[in-house]
N, C-alpha and C positions, 0 to 999 in steps of 0.2 A: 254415386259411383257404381252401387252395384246392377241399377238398372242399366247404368251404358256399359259394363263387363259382360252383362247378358247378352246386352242387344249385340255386339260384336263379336260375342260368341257364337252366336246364330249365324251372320254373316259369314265367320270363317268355317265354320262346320260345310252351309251350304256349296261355299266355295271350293270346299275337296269334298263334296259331294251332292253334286249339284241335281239331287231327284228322291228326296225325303219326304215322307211322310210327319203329321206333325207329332204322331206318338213316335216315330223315331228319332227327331231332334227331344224329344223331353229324354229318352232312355239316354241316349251318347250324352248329353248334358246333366243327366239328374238335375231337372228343371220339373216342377210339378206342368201334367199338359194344358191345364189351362193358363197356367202362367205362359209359356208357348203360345198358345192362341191369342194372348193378347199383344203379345208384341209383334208376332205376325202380321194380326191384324193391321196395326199401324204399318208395317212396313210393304202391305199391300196397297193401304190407300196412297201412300207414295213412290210406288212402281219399285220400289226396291226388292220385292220376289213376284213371282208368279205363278200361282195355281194352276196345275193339270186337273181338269176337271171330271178328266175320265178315270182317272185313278189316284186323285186329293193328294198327289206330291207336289211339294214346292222347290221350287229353284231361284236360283237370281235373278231379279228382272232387269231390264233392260235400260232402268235408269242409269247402273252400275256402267250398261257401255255409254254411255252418253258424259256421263263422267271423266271416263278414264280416257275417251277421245277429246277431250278439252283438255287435260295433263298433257296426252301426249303431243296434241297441238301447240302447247306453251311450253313445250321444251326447245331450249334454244344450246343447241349443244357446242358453240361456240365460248359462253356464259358458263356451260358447265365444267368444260377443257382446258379454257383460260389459266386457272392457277398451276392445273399441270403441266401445261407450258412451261410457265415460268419457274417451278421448280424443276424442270428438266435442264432447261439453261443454265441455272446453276449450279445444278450438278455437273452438268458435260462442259459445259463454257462454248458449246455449239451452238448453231442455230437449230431452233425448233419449229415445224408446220404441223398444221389441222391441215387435213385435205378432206374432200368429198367427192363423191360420184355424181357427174348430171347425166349418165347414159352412157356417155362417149369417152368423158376424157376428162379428169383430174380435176378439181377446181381448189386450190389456194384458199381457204378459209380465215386461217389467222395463220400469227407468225409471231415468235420470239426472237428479236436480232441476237445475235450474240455479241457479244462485248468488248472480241478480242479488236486489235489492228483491222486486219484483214476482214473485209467482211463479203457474203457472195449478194450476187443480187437476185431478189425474187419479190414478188410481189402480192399481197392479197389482192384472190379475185382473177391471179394469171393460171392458163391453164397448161396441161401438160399432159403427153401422152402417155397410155395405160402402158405401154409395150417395153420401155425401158427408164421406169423410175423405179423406185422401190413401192410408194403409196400405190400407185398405179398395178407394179404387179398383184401387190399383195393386195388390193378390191376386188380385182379381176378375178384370181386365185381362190375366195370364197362367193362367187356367183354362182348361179343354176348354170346346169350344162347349156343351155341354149341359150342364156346370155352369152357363155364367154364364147359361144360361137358365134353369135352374129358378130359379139366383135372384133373377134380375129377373122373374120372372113373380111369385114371393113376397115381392118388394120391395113396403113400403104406399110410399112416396117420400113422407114425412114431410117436412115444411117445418121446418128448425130456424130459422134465419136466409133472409134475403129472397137470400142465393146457392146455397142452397140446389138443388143438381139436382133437382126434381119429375115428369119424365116421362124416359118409355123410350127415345126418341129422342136425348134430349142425353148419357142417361149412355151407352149405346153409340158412338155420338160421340168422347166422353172417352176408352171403356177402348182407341179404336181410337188414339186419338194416343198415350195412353199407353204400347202398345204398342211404336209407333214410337221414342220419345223415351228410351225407359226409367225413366222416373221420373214420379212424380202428387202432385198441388198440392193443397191444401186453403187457398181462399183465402175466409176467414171464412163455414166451408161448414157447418157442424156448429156451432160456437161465435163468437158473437159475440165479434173484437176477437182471434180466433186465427189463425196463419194456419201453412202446415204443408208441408213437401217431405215424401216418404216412393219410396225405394229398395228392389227386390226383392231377398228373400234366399234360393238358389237354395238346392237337396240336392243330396244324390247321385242322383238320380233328375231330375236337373234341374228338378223342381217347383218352384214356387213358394206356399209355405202362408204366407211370412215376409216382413216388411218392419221396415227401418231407417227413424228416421224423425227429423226436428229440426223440433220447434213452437215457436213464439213468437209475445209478444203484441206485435200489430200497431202498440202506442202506441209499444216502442222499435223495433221493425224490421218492416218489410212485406214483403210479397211478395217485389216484386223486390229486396232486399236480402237476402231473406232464400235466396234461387237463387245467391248467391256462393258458398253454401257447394255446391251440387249438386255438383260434381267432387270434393270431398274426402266427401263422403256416399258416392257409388258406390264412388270409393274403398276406403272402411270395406265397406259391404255387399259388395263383390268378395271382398275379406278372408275376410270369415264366412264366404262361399259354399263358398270354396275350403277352409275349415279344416271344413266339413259332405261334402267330396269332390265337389263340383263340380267 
């Protein structure tokens, strides 16, 4: 045990500070240096650091990325979101979506029915546009400036309902409060008689491609009843984020 204490303590040193010498890992570790050297050693023959040899500092090697790109390969963030789902519906007794970003426009990932009578219809795998949902604003809302401009420039701003966003001015408006606030509304914007919060769900790469989201029809809960639930949504979506290495 105490040789793999060591050996990870190496790793983690190198990792917040990635260009050490090996007499500097013994001092910050009080590890005798040739102890250091030996474990080094192994950890060179299997690409795990790498020596500069113009000035004998070590750093991470590059097995470490090859690693952590097979994790983040095998994350499947539907698998991870799923149970928050499910405790979100029952919490709210609403319906809940995963959404994603394909570039353009929305995509339905999973879904928790709600339970009540009434139920609205959507479906995994249907898409929907960025410009008046809530998932949609709120993706759009944490892109790079020149995403969310090519895509308001290729936005038609389609009227579905009379709250519908129609021009470039309001929804920039929207992605900027969104921004602020952290969270984006959908209040009978897309479907008549729907109304919708939707929460950002972060990677490892801090992106934003994902959003949490709890819709409901407006005959049993509106708007603003339907924002009691906003603190236990981020909630949930913090969860996810962190469980993607946010």
């Amino acid at each position: 045990m105490k040789t793999l204490d060591r050996f990870f303590k190496i790793i983690e040193l190198l990792e917040n500070d990635n260009n050490l010498k090996l007499q500097d890992i013994s001092n910050m570790l009080n590890i005798n240096k040739s102890t250091v050297h030996r474990f080094i050693s192994v950890m060179l023959k299997y690409n795990l650091v790498k020596k500069n040899e113009e000035n004998g500092k070590y750093s991470l090697g590059l097995r470490f990325l090859n690693i952590a790109t097979k994790i983040i390969d095998s994350i499947d963030i539907r698998e991870i979101a799923h149970p928050y789902l499910t405790e979100l519906e029952k919490i709210t007794g609403e319906t809940i979506h995963l959404t994603t970003f394909d570039g353009k426009n929305v995509v339905y990932i999973d879904k928790i029915e709600s339970e009540k009578p009434i139920r609205m219809y959507s479906k995994i795998g249907n898409i929907a546009p960025m410009h008046c949902t809530a998932a949609g604003k709120l993706i759009l809302a944490f892109q790079k400036k020149e995403k969310i401009d090519e895509i308001i420039k290729k936005t038609k701003f389609i009227r579905y309902t009379k709250n519908t966003i129609t021009d470039e001015k309001r929804l920039r408006n929207c992605l900027e409060e969104i921004k602020k606030c952290g969270y984006a509304v959908d209040d009978r914007e897309h479907k008549e008689g729907i109304c919708c919060i939707a929460a950002s769900i972060r990677d490892y790469g801090k992106r934003v491609n994902s959003a949490l989201s709890i819709s409901a029809l407006v005959s049993r809960m509106n708007l603003s009843n339907l924002l009691s639930f906003k603190g236990v949504l981020l909630e949930k979506s913090n969860f996810i984020s962190e469980e993607l290495g946010f």
